[in-house]
C-alpha positions as CSV (number, residue, x, y, z in Angstrom):
1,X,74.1,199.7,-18.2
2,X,70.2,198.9,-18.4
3,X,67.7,201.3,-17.5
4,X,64.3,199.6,-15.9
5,X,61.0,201.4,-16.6
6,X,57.8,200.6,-16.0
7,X,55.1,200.8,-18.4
8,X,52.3,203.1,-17.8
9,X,48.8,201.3,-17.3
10,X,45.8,204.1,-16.7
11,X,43.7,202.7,-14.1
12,X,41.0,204.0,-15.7
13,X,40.8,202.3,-18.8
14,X,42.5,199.1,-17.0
15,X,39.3,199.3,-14.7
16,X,36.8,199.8,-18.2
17,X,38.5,196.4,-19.5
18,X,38.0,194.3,-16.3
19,X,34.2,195.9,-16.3
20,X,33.9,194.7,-19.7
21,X,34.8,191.3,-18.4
22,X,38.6,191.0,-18.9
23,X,40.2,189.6,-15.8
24,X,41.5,192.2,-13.8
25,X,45.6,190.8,-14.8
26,X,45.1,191.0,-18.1
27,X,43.1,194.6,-18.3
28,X,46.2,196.1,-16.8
29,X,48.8,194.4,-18.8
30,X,46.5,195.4,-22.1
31,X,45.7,199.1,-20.9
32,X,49.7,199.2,-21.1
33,X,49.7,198.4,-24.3
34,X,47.3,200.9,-25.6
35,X,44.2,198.4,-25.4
36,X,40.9,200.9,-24.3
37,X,38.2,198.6,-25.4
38,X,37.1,194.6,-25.2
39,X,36.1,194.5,-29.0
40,X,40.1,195.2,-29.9
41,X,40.7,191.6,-28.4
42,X,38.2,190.6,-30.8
43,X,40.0,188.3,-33.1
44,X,38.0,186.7,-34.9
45,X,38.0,186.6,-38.8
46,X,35.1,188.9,-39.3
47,X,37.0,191.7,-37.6
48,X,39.5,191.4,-40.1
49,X,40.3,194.4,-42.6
50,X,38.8,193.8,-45.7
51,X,40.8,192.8,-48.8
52,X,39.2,195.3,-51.2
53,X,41.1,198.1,-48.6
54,X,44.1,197.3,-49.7
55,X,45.5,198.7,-52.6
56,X,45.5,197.1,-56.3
57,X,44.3,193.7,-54.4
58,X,41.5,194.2,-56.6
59,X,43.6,195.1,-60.1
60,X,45.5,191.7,-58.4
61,X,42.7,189.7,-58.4
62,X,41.6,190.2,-61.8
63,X,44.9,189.9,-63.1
64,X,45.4,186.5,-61.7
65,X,41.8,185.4,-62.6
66,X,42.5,186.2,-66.3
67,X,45.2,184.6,-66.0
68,X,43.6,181.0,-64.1
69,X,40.7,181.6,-66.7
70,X,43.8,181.8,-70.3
71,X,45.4,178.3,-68.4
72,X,48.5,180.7,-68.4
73,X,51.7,179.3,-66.5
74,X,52.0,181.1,-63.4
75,X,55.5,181.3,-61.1
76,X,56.3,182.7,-58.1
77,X,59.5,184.0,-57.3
78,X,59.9,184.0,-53.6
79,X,62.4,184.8,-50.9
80,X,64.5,182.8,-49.0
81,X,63.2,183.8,-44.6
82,X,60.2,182.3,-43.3
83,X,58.3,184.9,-44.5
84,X,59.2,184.3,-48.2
85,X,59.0,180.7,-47.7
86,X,55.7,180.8,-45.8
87,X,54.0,183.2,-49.0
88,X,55.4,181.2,-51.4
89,X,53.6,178.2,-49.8
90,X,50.3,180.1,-49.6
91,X,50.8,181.2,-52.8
92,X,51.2,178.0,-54.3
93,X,48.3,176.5,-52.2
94,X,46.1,179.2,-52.4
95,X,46.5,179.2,-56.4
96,X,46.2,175.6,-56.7
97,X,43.3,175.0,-54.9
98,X,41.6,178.1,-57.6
99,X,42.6,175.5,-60.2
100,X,45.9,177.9,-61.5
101,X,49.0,176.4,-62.8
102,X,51.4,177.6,-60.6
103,X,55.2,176.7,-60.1
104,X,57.7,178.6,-57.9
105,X,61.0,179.6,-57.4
106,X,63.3,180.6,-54.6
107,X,66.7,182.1,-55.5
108,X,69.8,180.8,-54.2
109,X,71.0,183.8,-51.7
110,X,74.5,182.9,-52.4
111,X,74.5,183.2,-55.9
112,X,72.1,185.5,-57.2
113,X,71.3,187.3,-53.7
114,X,67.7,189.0,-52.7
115,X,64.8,189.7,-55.4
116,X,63.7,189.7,-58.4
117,X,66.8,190.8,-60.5
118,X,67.6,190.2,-64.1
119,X,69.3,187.1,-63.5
120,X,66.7,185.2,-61.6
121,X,64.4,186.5,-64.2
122,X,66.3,184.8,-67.2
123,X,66.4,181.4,-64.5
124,X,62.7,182.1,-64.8
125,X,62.6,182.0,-68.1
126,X,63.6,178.6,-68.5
127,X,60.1,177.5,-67.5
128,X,58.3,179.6,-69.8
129,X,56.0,181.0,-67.7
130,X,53.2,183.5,-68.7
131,X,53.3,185.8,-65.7
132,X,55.8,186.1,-62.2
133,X,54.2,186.4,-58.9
134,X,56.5,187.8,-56.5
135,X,56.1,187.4,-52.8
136,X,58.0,188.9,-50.1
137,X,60.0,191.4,-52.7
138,X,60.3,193.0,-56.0
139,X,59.4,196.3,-54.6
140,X,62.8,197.5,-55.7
141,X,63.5,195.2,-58.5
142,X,63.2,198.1,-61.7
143,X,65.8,196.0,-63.4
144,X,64.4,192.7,-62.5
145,X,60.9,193.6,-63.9
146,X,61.8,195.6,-67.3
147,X,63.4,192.3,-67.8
148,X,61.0,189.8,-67.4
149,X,58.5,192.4,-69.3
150,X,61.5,192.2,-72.7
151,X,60.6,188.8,-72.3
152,X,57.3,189.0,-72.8
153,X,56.5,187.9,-69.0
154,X,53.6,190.0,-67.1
155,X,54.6,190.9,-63.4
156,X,52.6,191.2,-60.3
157,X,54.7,192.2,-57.2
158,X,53.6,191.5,-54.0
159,X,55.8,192.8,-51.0
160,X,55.8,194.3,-48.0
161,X,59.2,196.3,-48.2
162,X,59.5,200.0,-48.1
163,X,60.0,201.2,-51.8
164,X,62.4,203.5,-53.2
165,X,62.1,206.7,-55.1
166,X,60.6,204.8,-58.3
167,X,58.8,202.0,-58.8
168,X,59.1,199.1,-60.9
169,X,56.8,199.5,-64.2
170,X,55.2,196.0,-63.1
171,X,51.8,195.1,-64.4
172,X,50.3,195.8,-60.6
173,X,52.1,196.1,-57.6
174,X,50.2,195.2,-54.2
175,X,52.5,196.7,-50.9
176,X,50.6,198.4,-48.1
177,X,53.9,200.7,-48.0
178,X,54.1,202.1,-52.0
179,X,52.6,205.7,-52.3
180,X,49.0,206.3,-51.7
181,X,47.8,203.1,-50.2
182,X,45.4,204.1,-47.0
183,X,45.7,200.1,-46.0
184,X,46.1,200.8,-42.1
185,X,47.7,197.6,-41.4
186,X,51.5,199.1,-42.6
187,X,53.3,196.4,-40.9
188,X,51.6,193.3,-42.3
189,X,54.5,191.0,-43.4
190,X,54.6,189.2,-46.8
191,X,52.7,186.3,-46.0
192,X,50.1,188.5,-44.8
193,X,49.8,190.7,-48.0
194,X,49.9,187.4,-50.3
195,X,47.0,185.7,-48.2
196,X,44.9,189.3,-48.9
197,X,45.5,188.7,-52.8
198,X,43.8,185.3,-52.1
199,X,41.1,186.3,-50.5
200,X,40.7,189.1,-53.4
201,X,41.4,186.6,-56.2
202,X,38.5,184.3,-54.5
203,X,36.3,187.0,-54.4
204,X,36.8,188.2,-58.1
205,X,36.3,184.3,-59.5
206,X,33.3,184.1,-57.4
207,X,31.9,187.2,-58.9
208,X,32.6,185.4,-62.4
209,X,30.6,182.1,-61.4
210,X,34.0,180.1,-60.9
211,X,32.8,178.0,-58.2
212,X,28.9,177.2,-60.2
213,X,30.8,173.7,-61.0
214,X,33.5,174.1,-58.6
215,X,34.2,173.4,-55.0
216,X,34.8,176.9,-53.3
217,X,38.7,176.9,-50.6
218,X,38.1,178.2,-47.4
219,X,41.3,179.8,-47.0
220,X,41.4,179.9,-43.2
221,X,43.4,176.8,-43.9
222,X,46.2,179.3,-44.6
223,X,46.3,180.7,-41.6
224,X,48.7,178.6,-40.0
225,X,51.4,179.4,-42.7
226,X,49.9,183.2,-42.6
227,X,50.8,183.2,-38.5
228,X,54.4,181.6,-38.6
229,X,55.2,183.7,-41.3
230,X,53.8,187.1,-39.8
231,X,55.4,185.9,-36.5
232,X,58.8,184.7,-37.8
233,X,59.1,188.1,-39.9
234,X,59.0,190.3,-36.5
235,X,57.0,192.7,-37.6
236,X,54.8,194.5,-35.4
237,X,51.9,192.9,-34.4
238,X,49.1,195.8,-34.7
239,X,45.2,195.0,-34.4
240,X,45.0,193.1,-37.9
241,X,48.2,190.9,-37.6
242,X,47.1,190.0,-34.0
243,X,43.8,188.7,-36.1
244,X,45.7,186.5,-38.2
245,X,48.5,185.2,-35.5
246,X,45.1,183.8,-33.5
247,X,43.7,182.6,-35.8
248,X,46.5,180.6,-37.1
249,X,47.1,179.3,-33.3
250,X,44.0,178.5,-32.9
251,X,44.1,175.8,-35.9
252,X,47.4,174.4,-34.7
253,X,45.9,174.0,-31.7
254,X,42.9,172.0,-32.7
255,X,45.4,170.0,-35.4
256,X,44.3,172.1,-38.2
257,X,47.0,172.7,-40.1
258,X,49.4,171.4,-43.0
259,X,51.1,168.3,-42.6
260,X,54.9,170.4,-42.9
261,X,54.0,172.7,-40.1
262,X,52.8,169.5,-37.4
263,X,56.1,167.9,-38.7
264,X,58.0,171.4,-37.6
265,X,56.4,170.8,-34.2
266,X,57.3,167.3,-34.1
267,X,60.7,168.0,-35.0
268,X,61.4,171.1,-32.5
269,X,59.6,168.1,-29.5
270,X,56.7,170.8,-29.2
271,X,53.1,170.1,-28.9
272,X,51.1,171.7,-31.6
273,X,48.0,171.7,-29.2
274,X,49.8,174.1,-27.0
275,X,51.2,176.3,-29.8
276,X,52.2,179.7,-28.7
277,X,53.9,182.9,-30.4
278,X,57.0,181.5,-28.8
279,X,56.9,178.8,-30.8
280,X,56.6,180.3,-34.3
281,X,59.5,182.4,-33.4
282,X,61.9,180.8,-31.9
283,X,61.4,177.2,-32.7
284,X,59.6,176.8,-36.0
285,X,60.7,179.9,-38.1
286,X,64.4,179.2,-36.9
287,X,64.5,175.8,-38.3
288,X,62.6,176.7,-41.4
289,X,65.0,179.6,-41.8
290,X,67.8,177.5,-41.6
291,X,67.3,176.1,-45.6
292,X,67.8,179.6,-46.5
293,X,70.5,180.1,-44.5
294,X,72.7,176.9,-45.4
295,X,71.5,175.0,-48.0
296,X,68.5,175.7,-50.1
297,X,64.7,177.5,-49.4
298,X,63.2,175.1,-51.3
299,X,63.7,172.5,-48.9
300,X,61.8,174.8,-46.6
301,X,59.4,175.6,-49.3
302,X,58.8,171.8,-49.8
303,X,57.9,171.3,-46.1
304,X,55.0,173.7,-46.6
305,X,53.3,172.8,-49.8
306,X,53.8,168.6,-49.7
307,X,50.3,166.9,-48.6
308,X,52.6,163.6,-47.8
309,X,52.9,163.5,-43.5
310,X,56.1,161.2,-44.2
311,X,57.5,163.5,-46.3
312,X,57.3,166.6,-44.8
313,X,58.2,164.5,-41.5
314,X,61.9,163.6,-43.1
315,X,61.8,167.3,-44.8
316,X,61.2,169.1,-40.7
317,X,64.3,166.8,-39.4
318,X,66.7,167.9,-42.6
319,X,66.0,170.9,-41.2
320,X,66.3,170.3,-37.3
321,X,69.6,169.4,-38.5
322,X,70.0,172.4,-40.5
323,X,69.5,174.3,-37.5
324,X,71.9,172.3,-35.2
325,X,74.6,172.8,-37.6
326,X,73.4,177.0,-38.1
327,X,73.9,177.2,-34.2
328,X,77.3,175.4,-34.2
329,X,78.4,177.7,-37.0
330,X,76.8,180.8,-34.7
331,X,78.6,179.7,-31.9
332,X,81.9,180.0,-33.8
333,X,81.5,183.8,-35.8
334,X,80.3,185.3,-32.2
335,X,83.6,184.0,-30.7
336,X,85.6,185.7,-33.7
337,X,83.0,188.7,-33.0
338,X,84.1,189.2,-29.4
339,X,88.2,188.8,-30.4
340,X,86.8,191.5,-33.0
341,X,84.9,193.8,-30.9
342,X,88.5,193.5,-28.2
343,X,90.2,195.5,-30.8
344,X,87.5,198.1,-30.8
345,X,87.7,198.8,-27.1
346,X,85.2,196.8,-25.8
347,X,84.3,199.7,-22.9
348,X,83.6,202.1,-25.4
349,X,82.1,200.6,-28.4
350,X,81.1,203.2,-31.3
351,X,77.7,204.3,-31.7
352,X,77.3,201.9,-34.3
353,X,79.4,198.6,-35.2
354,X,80.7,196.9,-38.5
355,X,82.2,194.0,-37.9
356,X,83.6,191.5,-41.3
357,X,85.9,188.1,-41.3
358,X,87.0,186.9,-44.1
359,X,85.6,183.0,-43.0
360,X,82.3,183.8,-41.4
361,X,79.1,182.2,-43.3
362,X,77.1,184.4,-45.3
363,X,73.9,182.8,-44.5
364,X,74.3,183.7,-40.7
365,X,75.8,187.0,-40.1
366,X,71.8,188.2,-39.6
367,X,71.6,186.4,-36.6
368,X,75.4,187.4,-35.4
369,X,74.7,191.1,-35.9
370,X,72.0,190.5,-33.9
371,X,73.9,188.9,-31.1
372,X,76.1,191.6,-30.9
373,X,73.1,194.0,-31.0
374,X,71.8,192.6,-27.9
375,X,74.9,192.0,-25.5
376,X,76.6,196.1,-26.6
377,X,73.1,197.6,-27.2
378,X,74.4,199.2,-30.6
379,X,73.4,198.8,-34.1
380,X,75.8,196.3,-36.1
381,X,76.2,195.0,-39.1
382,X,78.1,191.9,-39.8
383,X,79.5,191.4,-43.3
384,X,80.5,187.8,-45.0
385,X,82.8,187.3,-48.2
386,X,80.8,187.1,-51.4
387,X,82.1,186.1,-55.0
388,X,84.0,188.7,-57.0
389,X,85.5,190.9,-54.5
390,X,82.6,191.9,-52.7
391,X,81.2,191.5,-48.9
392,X,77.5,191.4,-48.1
393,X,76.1,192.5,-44.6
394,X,73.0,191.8,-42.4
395,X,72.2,194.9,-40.1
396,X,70.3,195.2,-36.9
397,X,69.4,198.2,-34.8
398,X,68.0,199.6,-31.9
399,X,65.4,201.9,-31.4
400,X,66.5,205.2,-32.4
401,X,68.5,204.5,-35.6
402,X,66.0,203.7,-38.4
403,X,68.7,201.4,-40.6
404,X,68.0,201.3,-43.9
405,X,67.4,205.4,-43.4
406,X,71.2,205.4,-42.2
407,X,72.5,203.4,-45.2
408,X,70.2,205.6,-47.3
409,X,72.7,209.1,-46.0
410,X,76.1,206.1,-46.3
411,X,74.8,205.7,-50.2
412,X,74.5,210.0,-50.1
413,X,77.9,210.8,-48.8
414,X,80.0,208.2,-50.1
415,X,78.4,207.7,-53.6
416,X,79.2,204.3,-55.7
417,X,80.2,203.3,-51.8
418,X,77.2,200.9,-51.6
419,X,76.6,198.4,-54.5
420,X,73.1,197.2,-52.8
421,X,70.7,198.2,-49.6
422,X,67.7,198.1,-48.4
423,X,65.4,197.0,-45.5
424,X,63.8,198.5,-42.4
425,X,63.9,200.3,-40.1
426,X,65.5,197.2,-37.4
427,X,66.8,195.2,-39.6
428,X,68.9,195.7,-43.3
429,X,71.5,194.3,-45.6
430,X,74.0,195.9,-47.6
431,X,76.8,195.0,-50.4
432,X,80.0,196.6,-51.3
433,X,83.5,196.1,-52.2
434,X,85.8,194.2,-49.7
435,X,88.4,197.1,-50.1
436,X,86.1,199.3,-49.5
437,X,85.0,197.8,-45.8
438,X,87.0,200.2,-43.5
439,X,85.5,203.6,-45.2
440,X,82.0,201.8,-44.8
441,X,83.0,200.6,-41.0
442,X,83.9,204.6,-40.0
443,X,81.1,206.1,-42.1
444,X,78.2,204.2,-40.2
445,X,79.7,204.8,-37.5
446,X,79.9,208.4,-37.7
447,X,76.3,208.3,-38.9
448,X,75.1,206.5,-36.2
449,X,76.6,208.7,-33.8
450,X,75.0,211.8,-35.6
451,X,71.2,209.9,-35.9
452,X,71.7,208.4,-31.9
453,X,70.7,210.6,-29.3
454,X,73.1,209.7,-26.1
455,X,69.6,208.3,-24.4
456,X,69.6,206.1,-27.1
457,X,73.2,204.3,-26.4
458,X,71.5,203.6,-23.0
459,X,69.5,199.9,-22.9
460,X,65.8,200.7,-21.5
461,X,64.2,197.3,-20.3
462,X,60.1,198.0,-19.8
463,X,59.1,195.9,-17.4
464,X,55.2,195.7,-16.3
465,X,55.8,196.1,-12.9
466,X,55.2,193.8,-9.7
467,X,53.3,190.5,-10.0
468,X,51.3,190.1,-7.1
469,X,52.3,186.3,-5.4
470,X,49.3,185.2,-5.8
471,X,49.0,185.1,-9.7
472,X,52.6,183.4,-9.4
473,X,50.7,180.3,-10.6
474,X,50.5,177.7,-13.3
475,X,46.8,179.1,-13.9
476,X,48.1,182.6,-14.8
477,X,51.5,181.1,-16.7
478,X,49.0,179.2,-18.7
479,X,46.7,182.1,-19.3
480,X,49.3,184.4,-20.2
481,X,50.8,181.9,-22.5
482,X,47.5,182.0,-24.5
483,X,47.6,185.4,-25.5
484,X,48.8,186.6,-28.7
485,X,52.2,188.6,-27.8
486,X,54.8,189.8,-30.0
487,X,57.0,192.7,-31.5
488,X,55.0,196.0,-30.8
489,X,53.2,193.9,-28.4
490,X,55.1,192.6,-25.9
491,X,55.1,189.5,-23.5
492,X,54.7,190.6,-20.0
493,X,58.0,191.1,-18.6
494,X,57.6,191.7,-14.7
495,X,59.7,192.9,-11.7
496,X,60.0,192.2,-8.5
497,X,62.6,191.8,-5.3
498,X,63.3,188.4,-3.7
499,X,64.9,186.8,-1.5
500,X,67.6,184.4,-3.2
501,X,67.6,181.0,-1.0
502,X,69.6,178.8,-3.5
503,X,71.5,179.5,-6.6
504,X,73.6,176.9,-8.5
505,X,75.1,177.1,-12.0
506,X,74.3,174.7,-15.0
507,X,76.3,173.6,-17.7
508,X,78.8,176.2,-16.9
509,X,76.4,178.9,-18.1
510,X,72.9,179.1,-16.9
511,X,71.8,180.3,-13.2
512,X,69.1,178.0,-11.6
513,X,67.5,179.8,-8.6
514,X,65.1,179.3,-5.7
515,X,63.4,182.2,-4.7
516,X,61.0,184.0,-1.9
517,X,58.7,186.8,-2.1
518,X,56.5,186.9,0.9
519,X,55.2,183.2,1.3
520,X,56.0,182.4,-2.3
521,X,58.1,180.3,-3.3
522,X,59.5,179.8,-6.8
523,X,62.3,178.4,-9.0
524,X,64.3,180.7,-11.5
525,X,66.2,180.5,-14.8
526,X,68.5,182.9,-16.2
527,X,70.3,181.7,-19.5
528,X,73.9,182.6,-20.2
529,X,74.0,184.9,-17.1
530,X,76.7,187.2,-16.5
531,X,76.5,187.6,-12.6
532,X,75.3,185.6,-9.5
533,X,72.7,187.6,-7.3
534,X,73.3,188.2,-3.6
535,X,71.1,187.2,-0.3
536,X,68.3,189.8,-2.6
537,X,67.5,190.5,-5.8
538,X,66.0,192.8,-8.3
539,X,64.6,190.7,-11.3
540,X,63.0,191.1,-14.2
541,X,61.4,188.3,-15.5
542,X,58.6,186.5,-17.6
543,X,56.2,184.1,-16.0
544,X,56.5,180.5,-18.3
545,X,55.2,176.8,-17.8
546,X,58.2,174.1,-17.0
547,X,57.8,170.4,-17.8
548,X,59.9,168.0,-16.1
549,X,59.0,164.4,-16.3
550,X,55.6,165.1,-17.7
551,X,54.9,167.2,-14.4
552,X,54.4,171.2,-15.1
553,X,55.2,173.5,-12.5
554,X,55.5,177.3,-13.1
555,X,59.0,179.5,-13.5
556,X,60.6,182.3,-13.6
557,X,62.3,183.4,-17.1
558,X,65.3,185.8,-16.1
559,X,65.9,188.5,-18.1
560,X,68.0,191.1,-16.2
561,X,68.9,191.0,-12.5
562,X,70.6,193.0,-10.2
C-alpha cells in the first residue's frame, strides 16, 4: 500500500521567491523544500563554506605541505564506490598538480574488504611510502592505523563516515562527523571533504610562497569529479553540496572537465552539454561503480586520473561492459530473492528482511537489497558467501530505521554475533559467520520491529501536487531539468487525474500511455509496471524530455498510479 502526500509549500514565502524574481513554478516547488530566500539558490563558488571551518583541514594542510616540501612519498588508500574512486582521483590530481609524489591504492573488496586494516597497510608497505592519505574511510580503522604507525608510516584520514566510540590515534583526522567539528555541512560525501583538504593544502603553500616560481591550480577543475562523486554517494544534498553539484554541472556542460568523465558520457550515449543530476546517478556513477563491484576500482580510478582521451575512452566502455554484465548478474539474485522472499510469506513480510544464497555475487547484493527495499518497502539486507566461512551483507533502509544504529543494538544483544559493521543511517554492511545467518536473520528482524513504528511499514510517496497543463511543456521539462535535485532535495514528483485514451504494453514490461487533462495532451511511461490504469487515472509522475529521432517532445515519468 502507498500513501500519497502532498508537500506543504507556504504561499507566503513561495510568493517572497517569485518577488525576488524566481518564476512563480519554481518558488513553489523550492518553498516546499524549505527554500525562504533567492540568495540560498546562490551557487556560486564564493558562497561556498570556507575550508578553514572545517575541522583539522588546517592541521591537514600543513601536514601534507611538510610533507610536498621533505619530497616524502605520499599514497592514498581509497575505497572502492564512486565516492572513493572519485576522491582518490582528486586526490591524486589535486596533489600532483601541488608538485607531491603521490601514488594510490584501492583494496580489492573481495579479498581484504572495506578500509584501512592491517592488511592493506602491510600491501602498502610494499611501496614504502612516507605517509597514507585515506579518502572515503579509516574513520574506524584503530587497527589499520597503529599499524601503519609500527611501520613508521604517518596517517591522515579523511572520511566522511560516522565514527565509533574511539578514534584511530592517526596523525590528523579531517571528518565533519568525529566529535567537536561545528562544520555545518554534516552530509558532505568523501569527495567533498578531500576537495576541502585541497583547497586548505593550496592555501597553506601559498602562505609559504610555493607558487613565487610556480604556477598556482585552480581547483574548480575538480569539481566535476567533486559532483559525481557527491551525487553517486546519495548523500543529502544540503546548501553546500548543492554548491559543488552546480558547479560541477556547470563545467560538464561547457566541456570542462576530465577526459575519463566525457568518455563516461560517451559511453552511457549522453550528452555532457546537457548533464543533469540524473546523469551522475544513474548513468555515470553506476558504470564507474561497476569496477568495484566485479573486477577492480582501479580500473575506475584509472578513468579519472589518465589525461589520454583514447585511453580513458577504451577504460569508460570496459566499464559499460562492466555494467551490462552487473545488471545481468542483478537480474538473476532478484529472481532467487523473490523464490526467497515466497518462503517468508510474501503478504506479510517482517519488519525487516535478511535474505543470503549461497551463489549470489558479493559485489552486488548492495544494489539487490535495495531492490527489495523498494518493491516490500522494508529494510533488507542481502548477504553473499565470503572466504573462510563467513557471509558479508549490504543493507538498505527506509526512513524510520537508522541501520547502522540497528546493527549497533544486533552487536549489543548477541555479542561476538557480528564480526564487522558499519555505515549509515540508509545504507550499511555487515560480516558474520555463515552458521551464524539465521540468529542474525530473526534478530534484525525483531529489532526492526521494535525501532519501526507501524506508520513506518506504510510507503509515503510526496508528491508536489497538480501541474497546471499549461507548464506541461518542453520549456518547463527543460527548466526543471536544470535545477540541482537530489537526496534531501527531491525532483518534483507531481499528481494529477487523467483521462487514459491509449495504453499498450512494451517489451512485456513497461506501460506506454496517452493521456488527457483538460486540452492537454501527453504521452506516459511507467517502467516495470504492475497494473494497467482504467478509462481515469491517478498518477504521480515527474515531468522529463524524450528524444526520438533527434526530435524532443516532453513525457510523463510514472512513478505510482492508481
Amino acid at each position: 500500500m502507498t500513501r500519497l502526500v502532498t508537500r506543504n509549500s507556504p504561499p507566503r514565502t513561495a510568493w517572497q521567491l517569485e518577488q525576488q524574481g524566481v518564476p512563480p513554478l519554481l518558488a513553489r516547488l523550492y518553498a516546499a523544500r524549505g527554500v525562504s530566500d533567492r540568495s540560498e539558490l546562490d551557487y556560486e563558488l564564493k558562497s561556498l563554506l570556507p575550508p578553514a571551518t572545517l575541522t583539522h583541514a588546517t592541521d591537514a594542510a600543513v601536514l601534507l605541505a611538510d610533507a610536498i616540501e621533505a619530497e616524502a612519498r605520499l599514497l592514498i588508500v581509497g575505497d572502492y564506490d564512486c565516492d572513493g574512486a572519485t576522491a582518490t582521483a582528486v586526490g591524486m590530481r589535486g596533489l600532483r598538480l601541488l608538485g607531491a609524489e603521490v601514488d594510490f591504492l584501492v583494496p580489492d573488496r573481495f579479498k581484504f574488504g572495506y578500509g584501512l586494516s592491517p592488511e592493506i597497510v602491510d600491501l602498502a608497505a610494499e611501496q614504502s611510502p612516507d605517509m597514507i592519505v585515506t579518502v572515503d574511510n579509516g574513520i574506524a580503522s584503530l587497527a589499520g592505523v597503529a599499524r601503519a604507525q609500527e611501520l613508521g608510516m604517518a596517517v591522515l584520514i579523511t572520511d566522511h563516515h560516522l565514527p565509533g566510540d574511539e578514534l584511530p590515534t592517526a596523525d590528523c583526522i579531517v571528518n565533519p562527523n568525529q566529535p567537536g567539528c561545528d562544520f555545518p555541512s554534516k552530509c558532505i560525501a568523501g569527495v567533498g571533504v578531500m576537495f576541502y583538504v585541497m583547497l586548505a593544502l593550496r592555501a597553506e603553500l601559498r602562505t609559504r610562497g610555493w607558487f613565487a616560481e610556480r604556477p598556482e591550480p585552480n581547483f574548480a577543475s575538480l569539481l566535476d569529479l567533486v559532483a559525481l562523486g557527491t551525487v553517486a554517494d546519495v548523500v543529502k544534498l544540503d546548501r553546500n553540496n548543492r554548491i559543488l553539484v552546480s558547479q560541477g554541472l556547470k563545467r560538464m556542460r561547457a566541456g570542462q572537465m576530465q577526459p575519463g568523465i566525457a568518455a563516461l558520457f560517451k559511453a552511457a550515449g549522453r550528452d555532457a552539454g546537457r548533464a543533469t543530476a540524473f546523469d551522475l546517478g544513474f548513468l555515470l556513477g553506476p558504470r564507474l561503480n561497476a569496477a568495484g563491484r566485479l573486477a577492480d576500482m582501479r580500473l575506475g580510478i584509472e578513468c579519472l586520473i589518465t589525461d589520454d582521451p583514447a585511453r580513458a575512452l577504451n577504460i569508460a566502455q570496459e566499464l559499460d561492459q562492466l555494467n551490462r554484465e552487473r545488471r545481468e548478474i542483478e537480474s538473476g539474485m532478484q529472481e532467487q530473492a523473490l523464490i526467497l522472499l515466497e518462503r517468508l510469506d510474501p503478504d506479510d513480510p517482517a519488519p525487516g528482511i535478511a535474505l543470503f544464497d549461497p551463489d549470489w555475487h558479493e559485489g552486488v547484493v548492495g544494489i539487490l537489497a535495495s531492490r527489495i527495499k523498494e518493491k516490500l518497502h522494508r529494510p533488507v539486507f542481502a548477504f553473499a558467501r565470503g572466504e573462510g566461512g563467513i557471509v558479508k551483507g549490504s543493507g538498505r533502509s527506509i526512513p524510520g530505521l537508522h541501520l547502522r544504529d540497528a546493527l549497533d543494538l544486533v552487536a549489543k544483544r548477541a555479542p561476538g554475533l557480528l564480526l564487522r559493521f558499519g555505515g549509515h543511517a540508509m545504507a550499511a554492511g555487515a560480516t558474520l559467520a555463515e552458521e551464524d545467518f539465521p540468529r542474525f536473520q530473526s534478530l534484525f528482524a525483531e529489532i526492526a520491529g521494535e525501532l519501526l513504528a507501524p506508520a513506518d511499514l506504510t510507503r509515503t510517496l510526496e508528491t508536489d501536487g497538480p501541474l497546471e497543463g499549461g507548464y506541461i511543456s518542453l520549456e518547463t521539462a527543460r527548466l526543471l531539468e536544470n535545477q540541482v535535485w537530489g537526496q534531501g532535495f527531491p525532483a518534483p514528483l507531481f499528481l494529477d487525474q487523467f483521462e487514459v485514451e491509449q495504453q499498450r504494453i512494451l517489451k512485456d514490461k513497461h506501460l506506454k500511455l496517452r493521456l488527457r487533462k483538460g486540452n492537454t495532451r501527453i504521452d506516459a511511461i511507467q517502467f516495470n509496471y504492475l497494473q494497467q490504469p482504467g478509462a481515469q487515472a491517478r498518477i504521480a509522475y515527474r515531468l522529463a524530455i524524450n528524444e526520438y529521432q533527434g526530435v524532443e517532445s516532453p513525457q510523463l515519468m510514472i512513478e505510482y498510479l492508481e
